[in-house]
C-alpha positions in Angstrom: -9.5 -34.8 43.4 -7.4 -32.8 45.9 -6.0 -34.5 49.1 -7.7 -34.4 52.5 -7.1 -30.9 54.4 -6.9 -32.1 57.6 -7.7 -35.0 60.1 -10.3 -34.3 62.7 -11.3 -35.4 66.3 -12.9 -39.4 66.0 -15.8 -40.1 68.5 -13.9 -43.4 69.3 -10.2 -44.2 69.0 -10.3 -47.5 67.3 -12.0 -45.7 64.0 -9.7 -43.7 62.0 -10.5 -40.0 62.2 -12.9 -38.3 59.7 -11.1 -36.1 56.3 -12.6 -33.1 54.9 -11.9 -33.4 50.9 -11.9 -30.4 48.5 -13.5 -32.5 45.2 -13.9 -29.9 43.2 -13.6 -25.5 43.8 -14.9 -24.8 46.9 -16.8 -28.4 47.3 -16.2 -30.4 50.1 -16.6 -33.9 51.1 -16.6 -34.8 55.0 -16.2 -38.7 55.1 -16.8 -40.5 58.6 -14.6 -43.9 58.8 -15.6 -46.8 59.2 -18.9 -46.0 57.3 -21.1 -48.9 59.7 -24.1 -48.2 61.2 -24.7 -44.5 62.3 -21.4 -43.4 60.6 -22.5 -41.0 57.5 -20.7 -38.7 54.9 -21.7 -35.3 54.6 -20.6 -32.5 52.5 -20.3 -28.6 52.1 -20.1 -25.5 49.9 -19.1 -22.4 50.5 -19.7 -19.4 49.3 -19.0 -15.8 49.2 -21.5 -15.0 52.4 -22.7 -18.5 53.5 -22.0 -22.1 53.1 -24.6 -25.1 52.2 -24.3 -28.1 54.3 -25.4 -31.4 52.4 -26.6 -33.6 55.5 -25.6 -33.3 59.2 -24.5 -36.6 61.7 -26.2 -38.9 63.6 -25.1 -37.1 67.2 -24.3 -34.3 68.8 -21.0 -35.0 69.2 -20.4 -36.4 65.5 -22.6 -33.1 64.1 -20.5 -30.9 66.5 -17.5 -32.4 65.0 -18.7 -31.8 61.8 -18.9 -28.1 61.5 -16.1 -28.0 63.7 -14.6 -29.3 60.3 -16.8 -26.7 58.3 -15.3 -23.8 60.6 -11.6 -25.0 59.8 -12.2 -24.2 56.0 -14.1 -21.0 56.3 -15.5 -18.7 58.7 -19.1 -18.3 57.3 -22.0 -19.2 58.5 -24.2 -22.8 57.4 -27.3 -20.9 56.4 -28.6 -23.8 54.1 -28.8 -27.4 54.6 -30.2 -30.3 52.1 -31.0 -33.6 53.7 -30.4 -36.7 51.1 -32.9 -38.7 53.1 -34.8 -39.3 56.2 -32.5 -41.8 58.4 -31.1 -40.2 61.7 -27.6 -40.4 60.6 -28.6 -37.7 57.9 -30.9 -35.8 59.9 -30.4 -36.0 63.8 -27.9 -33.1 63.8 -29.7 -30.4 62.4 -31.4 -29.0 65.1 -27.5 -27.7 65.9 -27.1 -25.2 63.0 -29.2 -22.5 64.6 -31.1 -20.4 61.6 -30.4 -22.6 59.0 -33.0 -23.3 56.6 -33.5 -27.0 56.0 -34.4 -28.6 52.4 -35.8 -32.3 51.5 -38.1 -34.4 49.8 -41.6 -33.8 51.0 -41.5 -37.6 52.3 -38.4 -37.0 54.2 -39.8 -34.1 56.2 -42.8 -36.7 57.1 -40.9 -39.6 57.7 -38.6 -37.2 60.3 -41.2 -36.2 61.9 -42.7 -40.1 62.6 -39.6 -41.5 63.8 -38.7 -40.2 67.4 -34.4 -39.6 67.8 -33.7 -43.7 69.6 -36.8 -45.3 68.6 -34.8 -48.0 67.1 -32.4 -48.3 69.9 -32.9 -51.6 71.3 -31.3 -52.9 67.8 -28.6 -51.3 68.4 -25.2 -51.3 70.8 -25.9 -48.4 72.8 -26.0 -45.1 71.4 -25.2 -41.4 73.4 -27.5 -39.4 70.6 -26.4 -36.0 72.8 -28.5 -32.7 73.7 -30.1 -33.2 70.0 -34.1 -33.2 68.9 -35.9 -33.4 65.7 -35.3 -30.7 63.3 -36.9 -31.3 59.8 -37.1 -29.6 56.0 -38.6 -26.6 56.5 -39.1 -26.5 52.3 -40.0 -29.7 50.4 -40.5 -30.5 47.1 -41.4 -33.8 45.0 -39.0 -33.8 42.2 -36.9 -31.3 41.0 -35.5 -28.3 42.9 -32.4 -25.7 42.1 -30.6 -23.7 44.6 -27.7 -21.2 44.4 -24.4 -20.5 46.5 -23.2 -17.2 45.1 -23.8 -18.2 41.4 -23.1 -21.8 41.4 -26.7 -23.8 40.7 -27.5 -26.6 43.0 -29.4 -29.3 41.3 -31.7 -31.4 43.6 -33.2 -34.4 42.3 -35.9 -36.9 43.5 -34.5 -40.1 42.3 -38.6 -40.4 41.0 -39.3 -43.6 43.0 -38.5 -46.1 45.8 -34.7 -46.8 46.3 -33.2 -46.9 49.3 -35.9 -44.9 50.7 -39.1 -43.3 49.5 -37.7 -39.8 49.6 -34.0 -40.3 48.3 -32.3 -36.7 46.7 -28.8 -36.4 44.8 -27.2 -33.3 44.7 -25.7 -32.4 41.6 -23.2 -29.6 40.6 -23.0 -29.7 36.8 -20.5 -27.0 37.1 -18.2 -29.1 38.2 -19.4 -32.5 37.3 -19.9 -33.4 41.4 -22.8 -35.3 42.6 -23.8 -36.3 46.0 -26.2 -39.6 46.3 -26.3 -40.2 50.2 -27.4 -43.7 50.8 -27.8 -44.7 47.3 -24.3 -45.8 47.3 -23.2 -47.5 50.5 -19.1 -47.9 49.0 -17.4 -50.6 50.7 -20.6 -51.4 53.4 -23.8 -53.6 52.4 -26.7 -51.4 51.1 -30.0 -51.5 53.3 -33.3 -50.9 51.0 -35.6 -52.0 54.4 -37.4 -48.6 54.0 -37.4 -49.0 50.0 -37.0 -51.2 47.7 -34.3 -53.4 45.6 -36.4 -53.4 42.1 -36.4 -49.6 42.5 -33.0 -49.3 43.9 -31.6 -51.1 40.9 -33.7 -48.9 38.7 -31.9 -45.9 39.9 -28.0 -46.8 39.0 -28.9 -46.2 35.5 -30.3 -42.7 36.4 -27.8 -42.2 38.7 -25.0 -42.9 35.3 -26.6 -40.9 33.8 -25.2 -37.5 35.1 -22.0 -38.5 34.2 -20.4 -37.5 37.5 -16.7 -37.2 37.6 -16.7 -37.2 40.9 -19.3 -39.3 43.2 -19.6 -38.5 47.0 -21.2 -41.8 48.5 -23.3 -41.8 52.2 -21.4 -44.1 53.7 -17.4 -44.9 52.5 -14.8 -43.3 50.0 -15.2 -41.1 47.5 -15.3 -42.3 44.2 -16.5 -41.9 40.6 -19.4 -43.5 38.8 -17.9 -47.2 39.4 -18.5 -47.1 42.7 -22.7 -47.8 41.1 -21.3 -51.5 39.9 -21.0 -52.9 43.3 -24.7 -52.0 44.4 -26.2 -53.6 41.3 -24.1 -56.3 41.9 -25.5 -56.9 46.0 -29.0 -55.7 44.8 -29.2 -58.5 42.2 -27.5 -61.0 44.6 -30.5 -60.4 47.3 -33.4 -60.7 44.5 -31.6 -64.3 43.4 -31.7 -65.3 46.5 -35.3 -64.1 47.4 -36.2 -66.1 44.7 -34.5 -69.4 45.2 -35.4 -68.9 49.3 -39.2 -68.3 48.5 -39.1 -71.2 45.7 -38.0 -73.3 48.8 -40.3 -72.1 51.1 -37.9 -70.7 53.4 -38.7 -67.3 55.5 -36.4 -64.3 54.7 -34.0 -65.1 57.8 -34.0 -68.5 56.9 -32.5 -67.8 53.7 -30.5 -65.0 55.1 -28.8 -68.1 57.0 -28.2 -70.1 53.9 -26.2 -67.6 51.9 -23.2 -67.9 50.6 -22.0 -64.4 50.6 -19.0 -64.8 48.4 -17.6 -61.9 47.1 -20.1 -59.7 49.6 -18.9 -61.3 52.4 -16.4 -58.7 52.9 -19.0 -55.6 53.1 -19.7 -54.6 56.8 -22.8 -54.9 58.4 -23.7 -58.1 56.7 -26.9 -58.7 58.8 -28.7 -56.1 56.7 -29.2 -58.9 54.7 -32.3 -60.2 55.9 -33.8 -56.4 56.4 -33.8 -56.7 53.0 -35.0 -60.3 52.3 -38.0 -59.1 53.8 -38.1 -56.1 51.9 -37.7 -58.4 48.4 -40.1 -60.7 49.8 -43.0 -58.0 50.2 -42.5 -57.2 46.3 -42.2 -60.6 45.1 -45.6 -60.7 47.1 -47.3 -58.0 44.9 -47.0 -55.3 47.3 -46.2 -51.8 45.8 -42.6 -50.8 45.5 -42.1 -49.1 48.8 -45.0 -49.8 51.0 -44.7 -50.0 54.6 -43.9 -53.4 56.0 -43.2 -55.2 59.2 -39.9 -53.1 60.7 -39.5 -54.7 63.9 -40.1 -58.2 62.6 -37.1 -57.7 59.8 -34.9 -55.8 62.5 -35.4 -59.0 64.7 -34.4 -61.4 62.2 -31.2 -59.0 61.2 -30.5 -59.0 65.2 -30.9 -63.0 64.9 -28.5 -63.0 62.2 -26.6 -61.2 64.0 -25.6 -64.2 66.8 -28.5 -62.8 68.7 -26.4 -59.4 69.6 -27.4 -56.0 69.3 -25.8 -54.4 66.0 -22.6 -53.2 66.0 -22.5 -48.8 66.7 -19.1 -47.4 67.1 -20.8 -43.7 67.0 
């Protein structure tokens, strides 16, 4: 893996500012410190006559920063851009890559379209989203997809079920052994399977192994390779312990949320996803299907409660 190009402008001085990586021949990795709540990775390829863009940012600002970044490696234009998932952080930005044809699960571009830009704000420290609006995948498709840059193939893949959401895509190069897994690999922050589930989650690290990636480009923290998948089973296992030692007890998902003994996760930021996703391990230890809709606000009130009460932490 090559070293960073350059540094480039931070949306708030107390965060270190965001690299752009080469990992492999023109393959680049844009990685957002400090990874938290509204802080994604995204990545690019470029090409002869265009470049793909693999995600854009949460705001205007961060997503204007972002092909800022793009523009410092090469002059041609974003004509192509794969979301990895629905969430904001993936998607709000790209409305700002004018002509640019947008690619994602056929759940994402539904689950975009039902979740206004703020509608979760009151959870969250306050938020300037920018002059942005909802753009979503203008093509879809359910499993399998293949795109080119120049002659380089683009491997999209459904990860076939529930994870961290319903609509979760990797992007794999096999020329270069490079694979991209957005959310499914939160490195270094604690993963959030509210809007998915942890059985399915934990189903995927073997399928996700099994590309053999040398080099694994996470949504949220460092780049890595393939054991960056350890500490996710490890978290995801830890939660469905607990879910069933809390509902053995009778105790509601915040309740055992309090109990924990984090340990060796007690380091991982944004701990109060915890209880997000006691309530999602409680809804599949009830029998519901992996991934069905349950009761948002009540589990972002109980991660706000677990949170002292506060709003969550945004430093976007």
């Amino acid at each position: 893996m090559d070293t960073p190009i350059a540094p480039h402008t931070s949306a708030r001085d107390d965060l270190s500012p965001p690299t752009t990586v080469e990992v492999a021949r023109g393959v680049y990795a844009y990685i957002q410190p400090d990874g938290s709540w509204w802080i994604n990775n995204t990545g690019f390829i470029v090409g002869h006559d265009e470049v793909l863009s693999i995600d854009t940012c949460s705001t205007e600002r961060r997503t204007r920063d972002y092909l800022a970044a793009v523009g410092a490696v090469t002059d041609r234009p974003v004509r192509t851009i794969v979301n990895t998932h629905h969430h904001g952080d993936h998607t709000n930005g790209n409305c700002l890559v004018d002509g640019a044809t947008i690619i994602g699960h056929e759940g994402c571009r539904a689950e975009v379209l039902a979740t206004p830009i703020g509608s979760a704000d009151a959870a969250f420290e306050p938020i300037e989203w920018g002059n942005i609006s909802l753009a979503p995948p203008t093509v879809t498709f359910q499993d399998r997809l293949d795109v080119f840059v120049d002659e380089r193939r683009v491997e999209l893949h459904h990860v076939g079920g529930p994870a961290h959401t319903t609509d979760d895509v990797v992007v794999w190069l096999p020329d270069c052994s490079v694979l991209f897994v957005g959310d499914l690999v939160f490195n270094g922050g604690t993963p959030f399977a509210l809007m998915g589930s942890i059985s399915g989650w934990l189903a995927s690290l073997d399928w996700l192994r099994s590309f053999d990636a040398r080099v694994v480009v996470p949504g949220h923290g460092p780049v890595g390779g393939p054991e960056i998948f350890d500490p996710i089973g490890d978290y995801l296992r830890f939660v469905q312990e607990l879910a069933a030692a809390g509902r053995e007890a009778g105790l509601s998902p915040l309740q055992a949320a309090r109990g924990a003994d984090l340990g060796a996760f007690a380091q991982l930021s944004d701990p109060e996803r915890l209880a997000g996703n006691l309530h999602r391990i409680y809804a599949e230890l009830d029998g519901q299907p992996l991934g069905a809709p349950i009761d948002i606000i009540a589990a972002m009130v109980d991660m706000i409660e677990l949170n002292g009460g506060s709003p969550m932490r945004t430093l976007v």
